[in-house]
LUMKOL-864451 format. One record per residue (C-alpha): residue number from 0; residue in one letter; x, y, z. Coordinates in Angstrom, 3 decimals, padded with zeros to 6 digits. Layout:
REM LUMKOL-864451
num = NUM, residu = A, px = X, py = Y, pz = Z
...
REM end
This chain:
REM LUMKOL-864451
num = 0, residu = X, px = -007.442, py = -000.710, pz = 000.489
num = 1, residu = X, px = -004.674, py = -002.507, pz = -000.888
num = 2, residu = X, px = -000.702, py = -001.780, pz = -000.546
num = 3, residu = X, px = 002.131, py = -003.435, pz = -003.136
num = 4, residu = X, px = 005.193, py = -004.126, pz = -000.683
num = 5, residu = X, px = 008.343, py = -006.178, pz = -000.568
num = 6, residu = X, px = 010.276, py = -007.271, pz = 002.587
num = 7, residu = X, px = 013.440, py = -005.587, pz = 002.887
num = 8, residu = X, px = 011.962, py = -002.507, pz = 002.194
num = 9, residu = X, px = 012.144, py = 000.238, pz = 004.702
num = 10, residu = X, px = 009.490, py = 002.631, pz = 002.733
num = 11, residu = X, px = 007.395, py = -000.194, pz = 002.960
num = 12, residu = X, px = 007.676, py = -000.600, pz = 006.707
num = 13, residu = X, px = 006.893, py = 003.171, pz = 007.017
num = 14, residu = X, px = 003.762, py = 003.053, pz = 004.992
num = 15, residu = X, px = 002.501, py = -000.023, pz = 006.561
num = 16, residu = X, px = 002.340, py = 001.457, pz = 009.921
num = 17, residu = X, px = 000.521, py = 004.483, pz = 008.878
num = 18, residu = X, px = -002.045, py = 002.592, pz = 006.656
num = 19, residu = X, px = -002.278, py = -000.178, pz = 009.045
num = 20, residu = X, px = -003.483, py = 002.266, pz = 011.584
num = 21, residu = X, px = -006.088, py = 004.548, pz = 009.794
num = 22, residu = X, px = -007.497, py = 000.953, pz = 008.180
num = 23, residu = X, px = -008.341, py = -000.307, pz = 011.982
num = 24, residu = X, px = -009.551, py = 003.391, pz = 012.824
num = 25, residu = X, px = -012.014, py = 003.884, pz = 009.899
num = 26, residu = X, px = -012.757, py = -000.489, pz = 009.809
num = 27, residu = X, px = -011.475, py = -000.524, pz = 006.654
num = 28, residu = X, px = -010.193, py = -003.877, pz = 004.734
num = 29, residu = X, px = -006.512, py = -003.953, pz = 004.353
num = 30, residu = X, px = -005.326, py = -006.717, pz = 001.415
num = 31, residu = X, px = -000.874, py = -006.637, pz = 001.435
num = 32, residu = X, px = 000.680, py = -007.998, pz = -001.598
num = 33, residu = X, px = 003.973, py = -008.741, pz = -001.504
num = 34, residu = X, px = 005.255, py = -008.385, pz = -005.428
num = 35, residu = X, px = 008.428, py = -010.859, pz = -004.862
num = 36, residu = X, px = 006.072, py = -013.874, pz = -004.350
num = 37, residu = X, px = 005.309, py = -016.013, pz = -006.791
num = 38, residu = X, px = 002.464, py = -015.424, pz = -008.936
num = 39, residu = X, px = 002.809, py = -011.566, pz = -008.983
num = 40, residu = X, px = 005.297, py = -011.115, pz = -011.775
num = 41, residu = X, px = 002.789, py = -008.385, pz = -013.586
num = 42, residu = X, px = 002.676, py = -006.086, pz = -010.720
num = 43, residu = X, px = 006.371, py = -006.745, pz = -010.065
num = 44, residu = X, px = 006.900, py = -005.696, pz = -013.819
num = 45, residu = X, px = 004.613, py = -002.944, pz = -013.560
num = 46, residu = X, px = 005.323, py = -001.252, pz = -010.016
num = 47, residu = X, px = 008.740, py = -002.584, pz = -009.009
num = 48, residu = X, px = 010.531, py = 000.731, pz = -009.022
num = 49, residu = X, px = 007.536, py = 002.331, pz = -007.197
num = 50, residu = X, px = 006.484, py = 000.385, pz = -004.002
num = 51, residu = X, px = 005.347, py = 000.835, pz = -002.015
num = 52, residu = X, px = 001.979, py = 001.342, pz = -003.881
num = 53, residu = X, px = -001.381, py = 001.920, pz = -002.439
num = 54, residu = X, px = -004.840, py = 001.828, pz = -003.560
num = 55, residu = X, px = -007.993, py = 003.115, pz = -002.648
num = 56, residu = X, px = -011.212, py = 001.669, pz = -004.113
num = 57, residu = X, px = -008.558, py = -000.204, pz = -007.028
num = 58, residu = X, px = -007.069, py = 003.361, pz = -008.147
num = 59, residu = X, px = -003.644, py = 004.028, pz = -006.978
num = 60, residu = X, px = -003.793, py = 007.021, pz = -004.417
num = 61, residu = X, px = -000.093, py = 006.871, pz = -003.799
num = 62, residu = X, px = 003.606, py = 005.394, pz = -004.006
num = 63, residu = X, px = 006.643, py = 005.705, pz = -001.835
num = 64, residu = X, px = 005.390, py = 007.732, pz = 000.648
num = 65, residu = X, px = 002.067, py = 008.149, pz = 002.146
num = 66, residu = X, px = -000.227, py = 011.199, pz = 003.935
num = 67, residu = X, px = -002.221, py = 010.005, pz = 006.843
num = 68, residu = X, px = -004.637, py = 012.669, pz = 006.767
num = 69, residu = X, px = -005.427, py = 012.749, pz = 002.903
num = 70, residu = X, px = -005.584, py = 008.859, pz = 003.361
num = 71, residu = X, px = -008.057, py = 009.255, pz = 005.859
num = 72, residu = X, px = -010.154, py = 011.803, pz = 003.953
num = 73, residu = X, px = -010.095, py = 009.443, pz = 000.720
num = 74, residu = X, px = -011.210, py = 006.111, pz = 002.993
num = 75, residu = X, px = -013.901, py = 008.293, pz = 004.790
REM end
């Protein structure tokens, strides 16, 4: 699973703690990208106006917000 954040970004917190949780409950791998840093101007181009952004198996499942239990269901 993979989430597109930036600090500063209270959406981001939000999502975090949700996806941080069902990853340790289901032992799945959890890969944050921060799109400010250096070396991630495409996804900053691409997703800027939509983070945060998460994936499941590389397809984007959501952005903005997130729903625990249809998270759970798509990482189970």
């Amino acid at each position: 699973m993979t989430v597109l954040t930036r600090e500063r970004c209270h959406l981001c917190t939000e999502v975090l703690v949700i996806v941080r949780r069902v990853c340790a409950d289901l032992g799945v791998d959890l890969v944050e990208i921060d799109i400010d840093l250096p070396g991630q101007e495409s996804l900053r181009e691409e997703y800027t106006d939509q983070v945060p952004v998460t994936f499941v198996d590389g397809r984007r499942f959501d952005f903005w917000r997130i729903d625990e239990v249809r998270l759970r269901e798509a990482l189970g």
